[in-house]
C-alpha positions in Angstrom: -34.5 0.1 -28.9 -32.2 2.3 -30.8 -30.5 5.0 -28.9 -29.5 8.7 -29.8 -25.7 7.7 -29.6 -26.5 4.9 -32.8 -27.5 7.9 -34.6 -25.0 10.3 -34.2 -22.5 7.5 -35.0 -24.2 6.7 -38.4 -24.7 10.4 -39.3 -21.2 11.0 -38.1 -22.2 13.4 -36.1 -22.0 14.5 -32.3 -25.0 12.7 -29.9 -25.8 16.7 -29.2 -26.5 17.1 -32.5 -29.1 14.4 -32.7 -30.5 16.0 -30.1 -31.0 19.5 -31.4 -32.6 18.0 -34.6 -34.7 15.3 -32.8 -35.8 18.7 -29.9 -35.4 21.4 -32.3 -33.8 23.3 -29.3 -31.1 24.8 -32.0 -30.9 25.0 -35.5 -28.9 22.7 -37.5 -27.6 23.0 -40.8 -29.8 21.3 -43.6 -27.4 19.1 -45.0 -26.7 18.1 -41.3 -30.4 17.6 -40.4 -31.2 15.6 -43.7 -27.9 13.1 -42.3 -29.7 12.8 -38.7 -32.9 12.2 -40.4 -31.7 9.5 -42.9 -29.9 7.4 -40.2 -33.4 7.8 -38.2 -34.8 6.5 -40.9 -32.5 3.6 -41.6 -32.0 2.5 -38.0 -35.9 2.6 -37.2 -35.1 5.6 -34.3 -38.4 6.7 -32.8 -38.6 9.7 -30.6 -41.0 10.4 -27.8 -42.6 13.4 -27.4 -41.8 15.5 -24.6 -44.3 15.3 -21.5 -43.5 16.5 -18.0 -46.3 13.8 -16.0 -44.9 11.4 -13.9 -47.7 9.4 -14.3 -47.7 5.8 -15.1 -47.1 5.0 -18.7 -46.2 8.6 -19.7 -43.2 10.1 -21.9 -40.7 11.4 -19.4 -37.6 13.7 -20.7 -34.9 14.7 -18.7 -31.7 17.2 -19.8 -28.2 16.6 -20.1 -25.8 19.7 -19.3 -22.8 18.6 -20.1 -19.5 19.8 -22.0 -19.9 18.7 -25.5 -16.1 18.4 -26.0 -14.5 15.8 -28.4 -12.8 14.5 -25.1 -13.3 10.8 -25.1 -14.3 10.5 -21.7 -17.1 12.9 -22.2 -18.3 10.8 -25.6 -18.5 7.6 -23.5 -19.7 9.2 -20.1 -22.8 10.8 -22.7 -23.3 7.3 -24.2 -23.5 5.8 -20.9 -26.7 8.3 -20.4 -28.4 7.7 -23.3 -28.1 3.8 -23.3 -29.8 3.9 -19.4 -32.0 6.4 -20.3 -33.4 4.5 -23.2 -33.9 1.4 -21.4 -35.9 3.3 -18.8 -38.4 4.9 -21.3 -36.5 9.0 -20.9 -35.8 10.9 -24.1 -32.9 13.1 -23.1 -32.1 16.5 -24.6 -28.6 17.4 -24.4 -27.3 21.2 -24.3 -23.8 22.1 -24.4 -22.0 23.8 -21.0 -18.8 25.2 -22.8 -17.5 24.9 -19.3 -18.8 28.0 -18.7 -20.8 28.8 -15.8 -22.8 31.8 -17.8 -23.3 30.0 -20.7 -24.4 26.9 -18.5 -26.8 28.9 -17.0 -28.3 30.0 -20.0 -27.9 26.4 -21.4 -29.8 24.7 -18.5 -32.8 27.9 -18.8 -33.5 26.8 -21.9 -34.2 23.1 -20.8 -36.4 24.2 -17.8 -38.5 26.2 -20.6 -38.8 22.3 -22.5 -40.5 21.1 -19.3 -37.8 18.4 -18.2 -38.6 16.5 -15.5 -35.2 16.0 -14.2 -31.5 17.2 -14.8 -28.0 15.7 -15.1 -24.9 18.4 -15.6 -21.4 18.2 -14.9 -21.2 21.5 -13.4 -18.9 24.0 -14.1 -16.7 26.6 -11.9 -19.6 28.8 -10.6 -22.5 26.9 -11.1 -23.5 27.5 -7.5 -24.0 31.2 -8.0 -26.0 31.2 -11.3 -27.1 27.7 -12.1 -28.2 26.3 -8.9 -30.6 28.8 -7.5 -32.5 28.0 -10.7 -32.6 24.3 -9.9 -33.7 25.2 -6.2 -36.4 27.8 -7.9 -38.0 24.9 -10.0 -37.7 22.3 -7.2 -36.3 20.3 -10.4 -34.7 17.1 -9.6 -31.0 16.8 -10.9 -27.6 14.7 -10.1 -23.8 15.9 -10.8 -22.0 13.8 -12.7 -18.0 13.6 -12.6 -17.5 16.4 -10.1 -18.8 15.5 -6.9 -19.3 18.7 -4.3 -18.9 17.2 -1.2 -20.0 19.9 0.9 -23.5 19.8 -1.1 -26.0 16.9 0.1 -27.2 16.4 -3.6 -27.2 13.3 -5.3 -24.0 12.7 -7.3 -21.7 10.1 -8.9 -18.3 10.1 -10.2 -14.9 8.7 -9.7 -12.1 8.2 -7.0 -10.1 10.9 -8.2 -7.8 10.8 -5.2 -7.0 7.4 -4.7 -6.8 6.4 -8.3 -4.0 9.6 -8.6 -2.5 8.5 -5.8 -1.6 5.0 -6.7 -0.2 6.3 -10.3 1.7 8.3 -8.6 2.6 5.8 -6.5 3.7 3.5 -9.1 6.1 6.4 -10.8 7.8 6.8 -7.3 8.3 3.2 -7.1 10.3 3.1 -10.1 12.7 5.1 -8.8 11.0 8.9 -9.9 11.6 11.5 -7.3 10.7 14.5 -9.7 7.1 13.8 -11.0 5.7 17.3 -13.3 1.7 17.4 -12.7 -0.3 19.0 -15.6 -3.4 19.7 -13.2 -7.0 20.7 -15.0 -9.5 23.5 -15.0 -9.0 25.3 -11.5 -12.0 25.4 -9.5 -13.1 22.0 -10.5 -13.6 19.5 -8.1 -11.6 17.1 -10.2 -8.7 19.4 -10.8 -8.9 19.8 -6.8 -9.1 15.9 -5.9 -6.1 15.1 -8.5 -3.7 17.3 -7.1 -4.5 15.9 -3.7 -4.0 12.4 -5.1 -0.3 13.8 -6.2 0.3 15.3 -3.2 -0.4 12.2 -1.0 1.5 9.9 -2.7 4.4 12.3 -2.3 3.6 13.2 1.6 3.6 9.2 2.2 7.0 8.8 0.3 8.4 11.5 2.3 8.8 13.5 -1.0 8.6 17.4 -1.0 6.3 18.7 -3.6 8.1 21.0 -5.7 5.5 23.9 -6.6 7.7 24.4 -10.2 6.5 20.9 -10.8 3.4 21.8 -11.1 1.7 23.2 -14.0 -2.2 24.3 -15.0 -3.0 22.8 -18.2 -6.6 23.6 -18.4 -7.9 20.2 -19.3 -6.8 21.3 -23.0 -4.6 19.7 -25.4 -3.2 23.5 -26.1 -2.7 23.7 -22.2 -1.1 20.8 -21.7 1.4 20.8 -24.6 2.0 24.7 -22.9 2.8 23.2 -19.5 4.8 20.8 -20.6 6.9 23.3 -22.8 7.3 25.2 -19.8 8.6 22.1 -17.5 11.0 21.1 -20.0 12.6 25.0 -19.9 13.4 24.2 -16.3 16.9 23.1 -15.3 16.3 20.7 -13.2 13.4 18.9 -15.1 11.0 16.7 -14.3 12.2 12.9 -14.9 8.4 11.6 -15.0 5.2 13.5 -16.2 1.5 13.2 -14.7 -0.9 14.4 -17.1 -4.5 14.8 -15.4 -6.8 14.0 -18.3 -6.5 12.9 -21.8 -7.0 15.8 -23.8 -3.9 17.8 -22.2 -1.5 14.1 -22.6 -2.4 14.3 -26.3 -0.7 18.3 -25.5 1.9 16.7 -23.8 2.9 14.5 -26.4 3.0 16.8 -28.6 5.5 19.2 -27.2 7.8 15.7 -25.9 7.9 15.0 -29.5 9.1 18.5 -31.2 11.1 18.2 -28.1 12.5 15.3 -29.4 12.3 13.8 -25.7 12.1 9.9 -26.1 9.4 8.1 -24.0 10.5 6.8 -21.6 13.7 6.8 -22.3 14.4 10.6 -21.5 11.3 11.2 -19.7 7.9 8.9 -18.0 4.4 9.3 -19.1 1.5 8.4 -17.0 -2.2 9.6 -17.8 -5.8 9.9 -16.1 -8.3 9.0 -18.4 -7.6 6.0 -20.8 -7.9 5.8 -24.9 -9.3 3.2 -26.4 -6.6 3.5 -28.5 -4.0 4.0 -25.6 -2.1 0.7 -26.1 -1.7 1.9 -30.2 0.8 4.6 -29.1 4.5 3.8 -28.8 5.6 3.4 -26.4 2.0 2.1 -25.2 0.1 4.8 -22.4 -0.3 3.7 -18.4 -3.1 5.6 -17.7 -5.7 5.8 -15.1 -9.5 4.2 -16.8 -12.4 5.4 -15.3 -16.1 3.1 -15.6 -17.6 6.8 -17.6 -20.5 4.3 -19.1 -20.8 3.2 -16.0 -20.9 6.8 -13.9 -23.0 7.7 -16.7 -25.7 5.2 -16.6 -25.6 5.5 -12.3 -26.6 8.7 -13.1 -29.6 8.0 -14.6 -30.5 5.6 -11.8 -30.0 7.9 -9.3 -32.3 10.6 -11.4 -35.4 8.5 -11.5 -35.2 7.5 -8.0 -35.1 11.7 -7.6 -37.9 11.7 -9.6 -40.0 9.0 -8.3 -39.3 9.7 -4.7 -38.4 13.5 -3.8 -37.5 12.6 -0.5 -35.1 10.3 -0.5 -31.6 10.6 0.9 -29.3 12.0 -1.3 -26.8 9.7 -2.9 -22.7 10.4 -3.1 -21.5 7.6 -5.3 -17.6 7.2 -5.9 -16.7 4.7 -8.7 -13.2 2.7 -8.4 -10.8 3.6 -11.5 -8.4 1.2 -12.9 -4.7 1.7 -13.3 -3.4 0.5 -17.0 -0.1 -0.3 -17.2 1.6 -0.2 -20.5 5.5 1.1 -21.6 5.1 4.7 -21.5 6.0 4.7 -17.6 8.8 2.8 -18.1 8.2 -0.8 -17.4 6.8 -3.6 -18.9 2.4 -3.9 -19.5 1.1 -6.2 -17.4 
């Protein structure tokens, strides 16, 4: 069955795109409809209309609250969804957070007024205040995905931030780096939270101090990391080894080590959470942190229907393990 995601690749467009045209929950420029509507025509896509039964046999949606950012992890997390989704019968109608807890709100009103019969979001800073009283106000079935609240008993999936950092981290110590800068992500997010704990730890069981000038907010942007890292290279004592905490702000990163004309890693180590599928193209080659997203994605699904299905089931915390790739940029030799 053709998926969403095979669309928006042949119309070149985003999978949130498809989604508007196939939903018509925004409008879409023409020439960019008529492009979504040829590849539907070409690839044979046939949509479902929505129908909130959960009745055997019957069309079941469910919405996607997500931030529609060109951040690979986000494209492949997205694709992950739609892939499980379409081989469980769900059409899915994405809407975009902007990683804004006002405009998720807003976002995730107009999918209750669609009639979804479930919800996944990757909620942002605040969601508890404006977001989540609407969930609890519908009784509507949802799942986090990516950033796990702990202290919630909601079903939700995502990685092992903590331990994954910590054995990067781990790894720069052991080659001799005593100075590791952090660019950390959005504050208030779970993941920003469980990174820096990951960095701590590996420093606490090396009997390292943490150095608070060592660490820098980049925002989880490209713009914010290549800021932070600006700022760690003005120190005078800089860092000898960087930890960037996602991919958009190591793309940031790189960016101000190159008008810096600092060498990689030469003059200074470069390790990464999140990996590129086009990591091992750079040189020197990134060691990065690869998290399963197509498989947190599609979990995420699974743990949705069996929402749906059964209201009164347990709820899930699932933790996926991450995968440490080693490459050049840290300084020794890919495995």
């Amino acid at each position: 069955m053709v998926t969403m995601t095979e669309v928006a690749r042949t119309a070149g467009v985003s999978v949130s795109t498809v989604s508007h045209v196939v939903n018509g929950t925004r409008l879409v420029a023409p020439a960019t409809r008529e492009r979504v509507q040829h590849a539907m025509d070409l690839l044979g896509y046939k949509h479902q209309p929505t129908a909130r039964s959960l009745s055997a046999g019957s069309n079941r949606t469910i919405g996607l609250a997500i931030t529609v950012a060109t951040n690979p992890y986000w494209v492949e997390l997205i694709q992950g969804i739609d892939r499980e989704a379409t081989r469980a019968g769900l059409n899915v109608i994405i809407v975009d957070t902007r990683d804004d807890a006002r405009h998720e709100s807003v976002a995730v009103a107009n999918l209750l007024a669609h009639r979804i019969e479930g919800l996944i979001t990757a909620p942002a800073d605040g969601w508890r205040d404006l977001t989540l009283p609407m969930l609890r106000d519908h009784a509507l079935p949802y799942v986090l995905v990516d950033r796990i609240t702990p202290e919630l008993r909601v079903d939700q999936v995502g990685v092992e931030n903590e331990a994954a950092t910590t054995a990067i981290i781990d790894h720069l110590i052991s080659l001799g780096h005593t100075r590791i800068g952090m660019l950390s992500g959005i504050p208030g997010l779970s993941t920003s939270a469980e990174r820096l704990r990951g960095y701590q730890l590996a420093h606490h069981r090396a009997d390292l101090p943490v150095d608070p000038e060592l660490l820098r907010v980049g925002s989880s942007s490209s713009d914010g990391g290549r800021r932070a890292t600006w700022e760690l290279l003005q120190l005078d004592d800089r860092p000898t080894a960087l930890f960037a905490a996602n991919n958009s702000m190591t793309i940031g990163a790189l960016a101000a080590l190159n008008a810096a004309k600092v060498a990689v890693p030469k003059d200074m180590a470069l390790a990464a959470f999140d990996d590129f599928t086009w990591a091992d193209l750079f040189s020197p080659g990134l060691t990065t942190v690869a998290q399963p997203s197509a498989a947190i994605g599609a979990r995420a699904v699974q743990l949705l229907l069996r929402r749906m299905n059964d209201p009164d089931a347990p709820p899930q915390t699932i933790r996926l393990p991450a995968e440490i790739m080693h490459r050049q940029s840290c300084g020794c030799v890919s495995r």
